[in-house]
C-alpha positions as CSV (number, residue, x, y, z in Angstrom):
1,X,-7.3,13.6,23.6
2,X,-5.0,12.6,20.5
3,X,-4.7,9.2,19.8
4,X,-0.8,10.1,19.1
5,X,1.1,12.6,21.0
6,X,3.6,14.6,20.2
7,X,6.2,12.9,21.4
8,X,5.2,10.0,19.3
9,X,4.4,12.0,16.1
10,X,8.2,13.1,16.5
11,X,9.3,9.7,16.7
12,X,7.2,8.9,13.0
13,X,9.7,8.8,9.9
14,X,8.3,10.7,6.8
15,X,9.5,10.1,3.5
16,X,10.9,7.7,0.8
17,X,13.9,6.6,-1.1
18,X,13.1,6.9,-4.9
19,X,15.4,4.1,-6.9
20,X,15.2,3.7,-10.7
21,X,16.1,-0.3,-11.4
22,X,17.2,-1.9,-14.3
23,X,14.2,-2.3,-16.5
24,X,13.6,1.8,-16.6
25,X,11.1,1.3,-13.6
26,X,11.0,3.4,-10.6
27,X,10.1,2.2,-6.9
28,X,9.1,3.9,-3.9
29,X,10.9,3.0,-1.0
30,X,10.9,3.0,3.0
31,X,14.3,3.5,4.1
32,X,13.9,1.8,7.4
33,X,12.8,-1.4,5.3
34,X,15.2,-0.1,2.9
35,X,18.0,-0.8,5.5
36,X,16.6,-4.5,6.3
37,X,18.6,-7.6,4.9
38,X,16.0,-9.5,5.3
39,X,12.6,-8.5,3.3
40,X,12.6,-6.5,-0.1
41,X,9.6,-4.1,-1.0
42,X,9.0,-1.0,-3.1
43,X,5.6,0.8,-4.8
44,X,5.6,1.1,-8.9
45,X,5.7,4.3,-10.9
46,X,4.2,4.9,-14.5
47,X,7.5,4.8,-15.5
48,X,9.3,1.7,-17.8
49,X,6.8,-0.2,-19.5
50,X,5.3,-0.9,-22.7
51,X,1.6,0.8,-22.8
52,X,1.3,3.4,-25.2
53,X,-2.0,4.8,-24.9
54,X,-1.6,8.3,-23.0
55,X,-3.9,7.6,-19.9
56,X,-2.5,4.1,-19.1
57,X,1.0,4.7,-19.8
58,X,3.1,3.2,-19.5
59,X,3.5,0.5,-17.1
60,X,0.3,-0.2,-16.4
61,X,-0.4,-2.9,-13.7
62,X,-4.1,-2.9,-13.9
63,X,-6.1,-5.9,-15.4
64,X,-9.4,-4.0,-15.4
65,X,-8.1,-1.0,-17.3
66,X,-6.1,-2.1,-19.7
67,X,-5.6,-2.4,-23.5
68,X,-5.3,-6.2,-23.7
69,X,-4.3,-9.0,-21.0
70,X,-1.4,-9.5,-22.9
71,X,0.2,-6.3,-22.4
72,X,-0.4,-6.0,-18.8
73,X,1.4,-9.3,-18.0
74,X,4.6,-8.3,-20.2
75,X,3.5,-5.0,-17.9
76,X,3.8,-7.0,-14.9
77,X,7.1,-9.2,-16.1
78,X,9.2,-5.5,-16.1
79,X,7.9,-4.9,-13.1
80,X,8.7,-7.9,-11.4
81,X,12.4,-8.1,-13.3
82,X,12.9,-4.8,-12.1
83,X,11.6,-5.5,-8.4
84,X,14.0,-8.3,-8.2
85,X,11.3,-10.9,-7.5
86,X,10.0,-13.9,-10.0
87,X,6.8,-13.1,-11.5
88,X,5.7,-17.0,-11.0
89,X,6.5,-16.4,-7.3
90,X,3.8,-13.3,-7.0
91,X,0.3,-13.3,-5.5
92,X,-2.2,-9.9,-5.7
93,X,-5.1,-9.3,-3.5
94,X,-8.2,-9.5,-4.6
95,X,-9.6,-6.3,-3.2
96,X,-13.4,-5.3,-2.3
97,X,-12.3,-2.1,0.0
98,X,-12.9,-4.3,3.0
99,X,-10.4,-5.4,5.6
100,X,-10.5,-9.4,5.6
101,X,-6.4,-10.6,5.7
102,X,-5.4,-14.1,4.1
103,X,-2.6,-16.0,5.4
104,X,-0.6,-17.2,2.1
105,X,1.4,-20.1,1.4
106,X,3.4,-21.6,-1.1
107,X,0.6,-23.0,-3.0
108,X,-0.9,-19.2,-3.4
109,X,2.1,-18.6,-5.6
110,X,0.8,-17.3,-8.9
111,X,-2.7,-16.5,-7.5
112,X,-4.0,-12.8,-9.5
113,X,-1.5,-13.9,-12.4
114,X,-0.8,-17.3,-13.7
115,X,-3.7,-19.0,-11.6
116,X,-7.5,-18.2,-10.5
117,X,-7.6,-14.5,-8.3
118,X,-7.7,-15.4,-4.2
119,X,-11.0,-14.7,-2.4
120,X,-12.0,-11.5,-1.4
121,X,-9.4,-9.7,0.3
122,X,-7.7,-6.2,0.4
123,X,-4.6,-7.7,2.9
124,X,-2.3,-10.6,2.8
125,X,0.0,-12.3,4.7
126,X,3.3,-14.7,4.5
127,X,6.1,-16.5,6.5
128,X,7.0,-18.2,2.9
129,X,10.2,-16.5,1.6
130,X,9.0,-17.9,-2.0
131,X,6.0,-16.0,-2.2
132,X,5.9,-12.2,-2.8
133,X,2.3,-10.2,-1.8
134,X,1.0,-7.7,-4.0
135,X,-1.6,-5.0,-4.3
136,X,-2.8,-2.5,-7.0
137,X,-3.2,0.6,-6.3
138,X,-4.5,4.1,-8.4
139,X,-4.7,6.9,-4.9
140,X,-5.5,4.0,-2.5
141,X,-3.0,3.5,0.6
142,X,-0.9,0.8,0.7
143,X,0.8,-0.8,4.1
144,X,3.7,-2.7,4.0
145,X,4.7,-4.8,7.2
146,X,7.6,-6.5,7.9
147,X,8.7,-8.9,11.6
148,X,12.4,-9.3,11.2
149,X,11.5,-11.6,15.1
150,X,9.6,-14.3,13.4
151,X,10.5,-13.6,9.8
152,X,6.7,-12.9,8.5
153,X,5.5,-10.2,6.3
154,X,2.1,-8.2,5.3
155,X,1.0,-5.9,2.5
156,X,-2.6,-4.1,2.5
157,X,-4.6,-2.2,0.2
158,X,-5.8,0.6,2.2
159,X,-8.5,2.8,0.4
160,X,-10.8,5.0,2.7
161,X,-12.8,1.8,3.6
162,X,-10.3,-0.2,4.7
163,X,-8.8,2.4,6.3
164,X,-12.3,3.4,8.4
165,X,-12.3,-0.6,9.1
166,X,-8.2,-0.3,10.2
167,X,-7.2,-3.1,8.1
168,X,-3.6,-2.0,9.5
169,X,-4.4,-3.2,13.1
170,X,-6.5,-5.9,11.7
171,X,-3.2,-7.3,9.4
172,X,-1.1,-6.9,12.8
173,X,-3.4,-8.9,14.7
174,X,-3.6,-11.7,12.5
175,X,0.4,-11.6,12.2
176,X,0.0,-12.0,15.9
177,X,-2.4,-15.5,15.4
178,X,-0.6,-16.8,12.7
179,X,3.2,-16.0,13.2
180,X,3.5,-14.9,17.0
181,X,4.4,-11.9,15.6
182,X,4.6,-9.0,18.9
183,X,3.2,-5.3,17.3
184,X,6.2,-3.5,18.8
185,X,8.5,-5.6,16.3
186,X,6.6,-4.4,13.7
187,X,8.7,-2.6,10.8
188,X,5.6,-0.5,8.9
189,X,5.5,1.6,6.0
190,X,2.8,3.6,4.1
191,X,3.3,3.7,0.1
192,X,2.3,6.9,-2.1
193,X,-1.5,7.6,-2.2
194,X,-3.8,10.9,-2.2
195,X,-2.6,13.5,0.1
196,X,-4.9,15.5,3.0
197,X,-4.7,18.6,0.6
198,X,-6.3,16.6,-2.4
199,X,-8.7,14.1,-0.8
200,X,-11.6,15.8,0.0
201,X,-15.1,14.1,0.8
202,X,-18.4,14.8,1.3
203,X,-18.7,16.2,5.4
204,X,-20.5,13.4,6.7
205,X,-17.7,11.0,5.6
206,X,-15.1,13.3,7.3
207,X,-17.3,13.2,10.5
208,X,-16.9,9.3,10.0
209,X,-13.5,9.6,10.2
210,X,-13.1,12.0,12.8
211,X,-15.0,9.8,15.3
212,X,-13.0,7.2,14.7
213,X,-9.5,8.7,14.7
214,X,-9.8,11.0,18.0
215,X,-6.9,12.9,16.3
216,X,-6.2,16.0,15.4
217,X,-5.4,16.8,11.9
218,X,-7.8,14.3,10.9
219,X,-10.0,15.9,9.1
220,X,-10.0,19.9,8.2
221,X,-13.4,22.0,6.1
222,X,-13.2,21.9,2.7
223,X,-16.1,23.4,0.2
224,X,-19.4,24.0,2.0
225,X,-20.8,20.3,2.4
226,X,-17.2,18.8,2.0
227,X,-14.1,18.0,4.2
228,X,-10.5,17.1,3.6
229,X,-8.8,13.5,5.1
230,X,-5.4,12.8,6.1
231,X,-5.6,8.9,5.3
232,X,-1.7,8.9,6.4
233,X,-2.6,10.6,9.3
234,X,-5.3,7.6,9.8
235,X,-3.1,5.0,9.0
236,X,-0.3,6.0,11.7
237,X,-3.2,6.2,14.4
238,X,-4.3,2.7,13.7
239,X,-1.0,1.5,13.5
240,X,0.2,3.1,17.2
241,X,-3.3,1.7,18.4
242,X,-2.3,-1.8,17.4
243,X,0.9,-1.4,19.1
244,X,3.2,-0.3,16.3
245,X,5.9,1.6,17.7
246,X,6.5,5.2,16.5
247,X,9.6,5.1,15.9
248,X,9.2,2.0,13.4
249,X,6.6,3.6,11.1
250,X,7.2,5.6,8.2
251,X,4.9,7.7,6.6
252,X,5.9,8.4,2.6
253,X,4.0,11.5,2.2
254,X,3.8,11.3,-1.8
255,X,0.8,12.0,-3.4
256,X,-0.8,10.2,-6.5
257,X,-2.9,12.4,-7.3
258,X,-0.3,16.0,-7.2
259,X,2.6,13.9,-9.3
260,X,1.1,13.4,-13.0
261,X,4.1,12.2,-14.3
262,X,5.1,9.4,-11.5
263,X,1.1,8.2,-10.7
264,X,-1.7,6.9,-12.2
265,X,-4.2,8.4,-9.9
266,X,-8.2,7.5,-10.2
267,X,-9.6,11.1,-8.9
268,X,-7.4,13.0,-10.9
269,X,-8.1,11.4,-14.1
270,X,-11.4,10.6,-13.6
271,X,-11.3,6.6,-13.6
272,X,-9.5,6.9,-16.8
273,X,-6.1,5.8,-16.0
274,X,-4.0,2.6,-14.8
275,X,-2.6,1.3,-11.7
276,X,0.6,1.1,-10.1
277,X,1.5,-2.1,-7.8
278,X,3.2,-2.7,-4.3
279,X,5.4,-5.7,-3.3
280,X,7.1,-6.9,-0.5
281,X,9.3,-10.0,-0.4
282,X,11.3,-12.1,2.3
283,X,14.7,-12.5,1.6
């Protein structure tokens, strides 16, 4: 039996809202967070910053693969200008591909940037209007989460890890501890990441994900000893598991890896490349 039926995979929104801000950047959106007055979010493109080099340009938001730290945080400043957030008010997870979820206050502001990284963590969470979550991203999912009930927010970095471990559920459970937060309230978007027609793995990875995702469409054969994986498919699954309801998710459906000129993407270019960056933000 599928883990969503049909009636609920009819209720799931697909797609984004594509805005070009004032700096030259472009952001991804969700038009059902889109459409709340109350929280501000969006996924980076290549597009609008200062890196010149070919693989990394040009707004690069990746400290690891970078030409200098310098340019990376004047990166980072366009981005955040354009996003309409402070850059002293950001925080970025430190991710290991894992699923552990911080709860961040106003003393996390700056934390990735300005001050030391946070622990370990590939989600993070807020009820602090002052603090905006971040995560990098180069074909790795990202989840945004937003309870307009108790006014608390979560982002994710979701790559096929975290996504086997269901760091969705995980960040909607600890929403619940921390914030009260009911799943059904739940706004939730996926960002742009690899598609099912461009991530293929090796077959006993896709049986992984198969066992754990009783859903169809799941996985599908790829080259002998390979298998492709819908991680949006995955994502939607954990999210209607955790008690998400359909009709408050939205899947973006773009990929990374197809769109050259939009994404950085890791697999494409062969680790030779930048990252782009989600936000969210109360407001």
């Amino acid at each position: 039996m599928n883990a969503i039926s049909d009636k609920q995979a009819a209720l799931i929104k697909h797609g984004f809202i594509y805005k070009k801000t004032s700096t030259g950047t472009g952001l991804y959106c969700a038009a059902a967070l889109d459409g709340q007055t109350g929280v501000s979010h969006g996924f980076s493109t290549r597009e609008g910053g200062i890196t010149t080099d070919p693989p990394y340009a040009s707004l690069n938001l990746s400290w690891s693969r970078c030409g200098s730290e310098d340019e990376v945080i004047a990166n980072f400043r366009i981005f955040a200008e354009g996003a309409g957030v402070n850059y002293d008010d950001m925080a970025v997870v430190n991710h290991e591909h894992g699923n552990v979820v911080l709860r961040l206050a106003k003393e996390h502001r700056g934390r990735g940037f300005s001050f030391e990284p946070l622990p370990f963590c590939d989600g993070i969470i807020t009820n602090e209007p002052s603090v905006t979550l971040v995560t990098s991203h180069a074909d790795c999912g990202a989840y945004f989460f937003y309870d307009p009930v108790h006014r608390a927010i979560g982002m994710a970095h979701a790559g096929w890890k975290g996504t086997l471990l269901r760091i969705g559920a995980v960040m909607a459970e600890r929403m619940r501890e921390e914030y009260g937060t009911d799943p059904a309230d739940i706004i939730a978007s996926t960002g742009p990441c690899i598609c099912k027609d461009c991530f293929e793995v090796d077959r006993d990875l896709g049986e992984k994900f198969a066992a754990e995702f009783s859903q169809e469409g799941i996985t599908r054969p790829g080259r002998p000893g390979k298998a492709y994986v819908d991680l949006e498919l995955a994502a939607a699954v954990q999210f209607i598991e955790a008690g998400i309801r359909p009709e408050n998710i939205t899947l973006m459906s773009a990929c990374t890896y197809e769109d050259k000129d939009m994404f950085f993407s890791h697999r494409r270019d062969k680790g030779v490349t930048g990252s782009m960056a989600a936000f969210i933000k109360l407001v």
